[in-house]
Structures are given as structure tokens and as C-alpha cells.
C-alpha positions, 0 to 999 in steps of 0.5 A, a space after each residue: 623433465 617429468 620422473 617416473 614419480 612425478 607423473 604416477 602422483 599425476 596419475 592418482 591425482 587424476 583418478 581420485 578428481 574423476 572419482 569425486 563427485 561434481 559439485 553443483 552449482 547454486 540455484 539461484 531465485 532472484 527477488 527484486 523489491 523496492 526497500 532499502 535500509 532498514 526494510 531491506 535488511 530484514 528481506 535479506 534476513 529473510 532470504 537467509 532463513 529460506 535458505 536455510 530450510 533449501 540447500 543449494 538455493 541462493 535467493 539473490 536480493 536485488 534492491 532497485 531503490 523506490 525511485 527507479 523500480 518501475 523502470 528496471 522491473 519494466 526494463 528487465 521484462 521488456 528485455 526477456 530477463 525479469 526477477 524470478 520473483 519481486 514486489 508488486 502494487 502496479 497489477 494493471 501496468 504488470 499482469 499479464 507478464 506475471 503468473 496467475 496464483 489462484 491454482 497454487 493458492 487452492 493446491 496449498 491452501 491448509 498449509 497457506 491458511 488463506 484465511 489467516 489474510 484478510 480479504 481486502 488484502 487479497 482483493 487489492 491484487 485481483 484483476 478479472 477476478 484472478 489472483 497476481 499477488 499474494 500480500 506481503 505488508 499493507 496500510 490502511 488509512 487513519 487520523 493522527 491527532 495531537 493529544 496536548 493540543 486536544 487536552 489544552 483547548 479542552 476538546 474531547 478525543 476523537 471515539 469509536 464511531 465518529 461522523 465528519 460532522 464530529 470532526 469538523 466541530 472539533 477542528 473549528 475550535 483550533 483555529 487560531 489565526 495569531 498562532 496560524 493553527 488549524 483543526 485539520 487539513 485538506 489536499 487541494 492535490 491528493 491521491 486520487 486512489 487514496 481520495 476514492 477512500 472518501 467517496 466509498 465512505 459516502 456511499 459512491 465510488 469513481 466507475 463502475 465495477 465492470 470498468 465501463 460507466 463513469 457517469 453516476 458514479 464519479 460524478 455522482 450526488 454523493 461524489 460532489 457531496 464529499 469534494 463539497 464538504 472538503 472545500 467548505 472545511 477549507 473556506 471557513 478555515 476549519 482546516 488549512 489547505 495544503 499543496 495550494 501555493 507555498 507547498 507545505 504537507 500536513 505532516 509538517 504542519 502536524 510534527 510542528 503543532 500547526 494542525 491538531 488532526 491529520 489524515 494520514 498512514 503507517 508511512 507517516 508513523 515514524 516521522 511522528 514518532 521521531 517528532 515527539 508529538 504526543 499522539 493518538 489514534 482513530 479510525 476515519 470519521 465515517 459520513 452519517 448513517 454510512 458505513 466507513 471504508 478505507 484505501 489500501 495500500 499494500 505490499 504484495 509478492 507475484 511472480 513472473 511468468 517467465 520465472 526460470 524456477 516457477 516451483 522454487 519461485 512459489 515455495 519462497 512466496 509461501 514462505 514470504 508470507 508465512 506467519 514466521 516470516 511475517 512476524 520478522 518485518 517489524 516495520 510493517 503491519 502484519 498481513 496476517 491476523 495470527 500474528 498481528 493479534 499474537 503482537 497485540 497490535 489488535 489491542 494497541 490503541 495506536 495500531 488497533 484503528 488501522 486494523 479495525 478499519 480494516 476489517 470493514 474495507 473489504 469490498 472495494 476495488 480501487 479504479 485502477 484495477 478496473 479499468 486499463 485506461 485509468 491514468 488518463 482518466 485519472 487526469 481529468 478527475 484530478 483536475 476537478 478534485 482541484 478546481 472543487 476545492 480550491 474554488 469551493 463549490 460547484 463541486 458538480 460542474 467539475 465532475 460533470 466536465 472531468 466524466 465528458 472528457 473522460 468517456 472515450 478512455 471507457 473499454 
């Protein structure tokens, strides 16, 4: 039974709670990225910082692992439900259940300083010339060569402006068949968007910018040039051919000092590094009288177009790809130049290759923004890089057959 007492102290407490002000809840931003470990952390370090400077804000990091992200982002879509904002490189499977940045970008461009991000970063998102993504972390392509290899046989390193033709003399002076070592290494099954690298160097591409024309361009005088070349390393063993057989990588045959020289990117930096192979450097030889270019790989932040809080969503894209924010992933290339060159990575002769490099692959598109259809074209054109190499010649006859099965993919 209730005193007197009893229900007046009810009474206040109740006339105090309806006086109080609610508490609101949390907004949450939900990010969804592919990372984990290392890389994840400092995204949640990230995270952190941003909510720092947004009270009331929780970003949410949802970690959906490299192997599986594909299928929760397209699932998460698919069910009306995706991540307000998430890690991005496929644009062509995504883009039009992403938001188009181009307007935001223009609206804070003095604070974003655009041009603090080089232009072949930007370019590596752009689909009918809009904008899905702004960069978060990239990678350009290199060579790794052994230093005590080099020193040993007595061969000069690789400098600035190096041609194939340097390369391929260099290599031929590794060869040594007791010791099962090589100068080099080529791919009988590689990337085809890492491959189109090769083709740009050499003055071609693999179709046309406007996504309609294969014929004259992947199985162009050029395009056969370099899968000729590539074949020809691997016939008079100035390079040891992997993915043929027994499957070996060339990163292997690098950390175990069976190669002396090794295409390859940041990716491969750590498990070099934890090697203890003494290395160096260079940018990709350039074909003669040609300018060298690179694939890109990039990292980028795009939004969905459904994102609950477009506005949020956009404020923490900005802060993502801020210089501050930039400088705290320390296990990525800097997407922008202000803060690579206030680490020194410009002038660090292991970093510098992947950003000079950079600075001259700004015009290509990879084919797979170009044209919707282009994994079933890239099928085919797998198919013949394989058959060129292994086969080592008629290179021509390959392209030729990969073009004709491939046409009725054209828009």
C-alpha cells in the first residue's frame, strides 16, 4: 500500500523526467570497406577522429573481408539497405546505385583542393565523364630488382629512362640454368586490366574510348608487338614463365633470389620487405621513342544513392580524403601530393618510382569503364594473351580470333 509519501516522491520524480530534456539518439553513418587488420584499424582510427569534430555522429565500420565484399555490398543493395558510404573499384558493376560526386566536388572545391589529387586518380572513377568516387589509396606499377644479384653479376641498375631493350639485355646475364635463375619473369595468365599497362606503353590500347571498336586496337600491329616481346623473353629464357604448370608467382621466385627483376606494386612491398631481400627501385621500361604509362589501382570512397544521410555521408568522404586523414594510412600511397611530398615519399628512391610513374599515367581508362560488357570480352582476350606466350609467336593470329569472338559484346 502506497503512503502519502511515497506517491508525492513519485509525483517530483515524474515532474522533474518530463522537464528534462530527451536525449537524442545517435546518427548513425554506416561505412562498409574491404580491409582488415592493420588497414582496418586505422579506418577506425579514422572514424574516430571524424566523430570527434560530429557530435551525435557514430560512423559504423562494417568490415565485410576482400573475399566476400562483392556479395554483401551487391547483396546489401540488392535488398534496399546498402552502406551509407563504402570502398569502391568495381564502378562499372555499381554505378548507377552510387551518387554522382561531380556537383559536390565543384560546390567545395577550395576547401577539397582538387588538385592536390592527381588527375589519373580521378580518372580511374569516372564513367560518361561523371565522377562515382573520390580517391582514397592507389598503386602504380614498378620493377623490384635485387640489388646483390645485380652487384654479383656485375650488372649496372636499372636508370631513369630505361627501354625493354635495357631490360631484356640485363636479364639475359641472369640466366643460369644450374642455379635455376632468371633475369625476369612473364605471366602466361595475367591481369588483363594490369596487362593494358603494356599496350599503352607501346602506343595502342584494347578498344576504343567511346567503348565500340575493338578492331585496330586490341589486336593492333602494336598490341602483338608487346605479347611478341613477352613470348620471346620466355623462348630464350631470358625470363622464367610462371602460371604455366607447376604455379609459382614471381614474387616467390623474387623473395627466394630465383629472379633478379620483377614487375610488380605496392602489394608486393611488405612481403619483400619482411624477405630481407636487399632491393631497389624503377620506374617500368618504357618501349623505344614512347612514352611509359601505368595501371592504377586505386582505393576510392563513392556513396550510395540511397544513402540515408547524403549530406553526413558526403562531409565524411571529405574528411576521408582529407591531407589529415591521408597522412594517418600509413600503409598506402598518399592520393594526395601535399602530403606524399611532406613524408618525402617523392624523394625516397623506393617510393619516388611509383609516384614519377604517376605523374605521366593520366590519360588512360582502363576498358573496363569503357564498355559494360567487358568481362566477357576480357575472356577472350585472356585467352590469347595465353596462347601468344605460351605458344611464342603468331601473337596476331591470337588477337585477330580474340576481336571476331568478341564484337557482338560492342554497345
Amino acid at each position: 500500500m502506497k503512503t502519502v509519501s511515497t506517491w508525492i516522491a513519485g509525483s517530483l520524480v515524474a515532474s522533474v523526467l518530463s522537464l528534462a530534456p530527451a536525449v537524442q539518439a545517435e546518427e548513425v553513418l554506416r561505412f562498409a570497406t574491404w580491409d582488415s587488420d592493420e588497414s582496418l584499424a586505422i579506418e577506425q582510427a579514422i572514424a574516430k577522429k571524424f566523430e570527434e569534430t560530429h557530435p551525435g555522429v557514430k560512423v559504423q565500420v562494417e568490415a565485410y573481408g576482400g573475399d566476400g565484399y562483392d556479395q554483401k555490398l551487391a547483396a546489401g543493395f540488392g535488398a534496399g539497405n546498402p552502406p551509407d558510404v563504402m570502398y569502391m573499384w568495381n564502378f562499372p558493376q555499381y554505378y548507377t546505385s552510387l551518387m554522382p560526386l561531380d556537383d559536390l566536388i565543384a560546390k567545395d572545391a577550395a576547401a577539397l583542393d582538387i588538385k592536390d589529387i592527381p588527375e589519373g586518380l580521378l580518372n580511374a572513377s569516372r564513367i560518361d565523364g561523371k565522377t562515382y568516387g573520390m580517391p582514397a589509396g592507389f598503386t602504380t606499377h614498378v620493377i623490384f630488382y635485387n640489388k646483390d644479384m645485380f652487384a654479383k653479376a656485375g650488372v649496372e641498375e636499372p636508370k631513369d629512362g630505361w627501354t625493354w631493350d635495357d631490360l631484356r639485355a640485363k636479364a639475359a646475364k641472369f640466366r643460369n640454368e644450374a642455379a635455376k635463375t632468371y633475369g625476369f619473369a612473364v605471366d602466361a595468365k595475367p591481369d588483363p586490366y594490369d596487362f593494358e599497362q603494356f599496350l599503352w606503353s607501346n602506343g595502342t590500347r584494347y578498344i576504343s574510348d567511346d567503348g565500340k571498336q575493338l578492331d585496330g586496337y586490341m589486336n593492333s600491329k602494336e598490341a602483338a608487338e608487346v605479347l611478341d616481346m613477352f613470348g620471346d623473353m620466355a623462348k630464350k629464357q631470358e625470363a622464367a614463365t610462371i602460371n604455366v604448370g607447376e604455379v609459382t608467382s614471381a614474387s616467390t621466385l623474387f623473395k627466394g633470389g630465383q629472379i633478379a627483376m620483377m614487375e610488380g606494386a605496392m602489394w608486393n612491398k611488405s612481403g619483400i620487405d619482411k624477405s630481407g631481400v636487399k632491393y631497389g627501385v624503377a620506374m617500368l621500361p618504357a618501349f623505344k621513342g614512347k612514352p611509359v604509362q601505368s595501371a592504377i589501382s586505386i582505393s576510392a570512397m563513392s556513396i550510395a544513392k540511397d544513402a540515408k544521410s547524403p549530406d553526413l555521408a558526403w562531409e565524411f568522404v571529405k574528411f576521408y580524403t582529407s591531407p589529415e586523414a591521408i597522412a594517418m594510412r600509413k600503409n598506402d600511397l598518399p592520393v594526395r601530393t601535399s602530403v606524399a611530398e611532406s613524408q618525402g615519399m617523392t624523394k625516397d628512391p623506393v617510393f619516388k618510382p611509383f609516384f614519377d610513374i604517376l605523374a605521366v599515367s593520366t590519360k588512360e581508362r582502363p576498358a573496363f569503364l569503357k564498355n559494360p560488357k567487358w568481362a566477357q570480352i576480357q575472356e577472350n582476350l585472356a585467352v590469347a594473351i595465353e596462347a601468344a606466350i605460351t605458344e611464342q609467336g603468331n601473337a596476331q593470329a591470337h588477337l585477330d580470333e580474340a576481336v571476331q569472338r568478341s564484337k557482338r559484346f560492342l554497345k
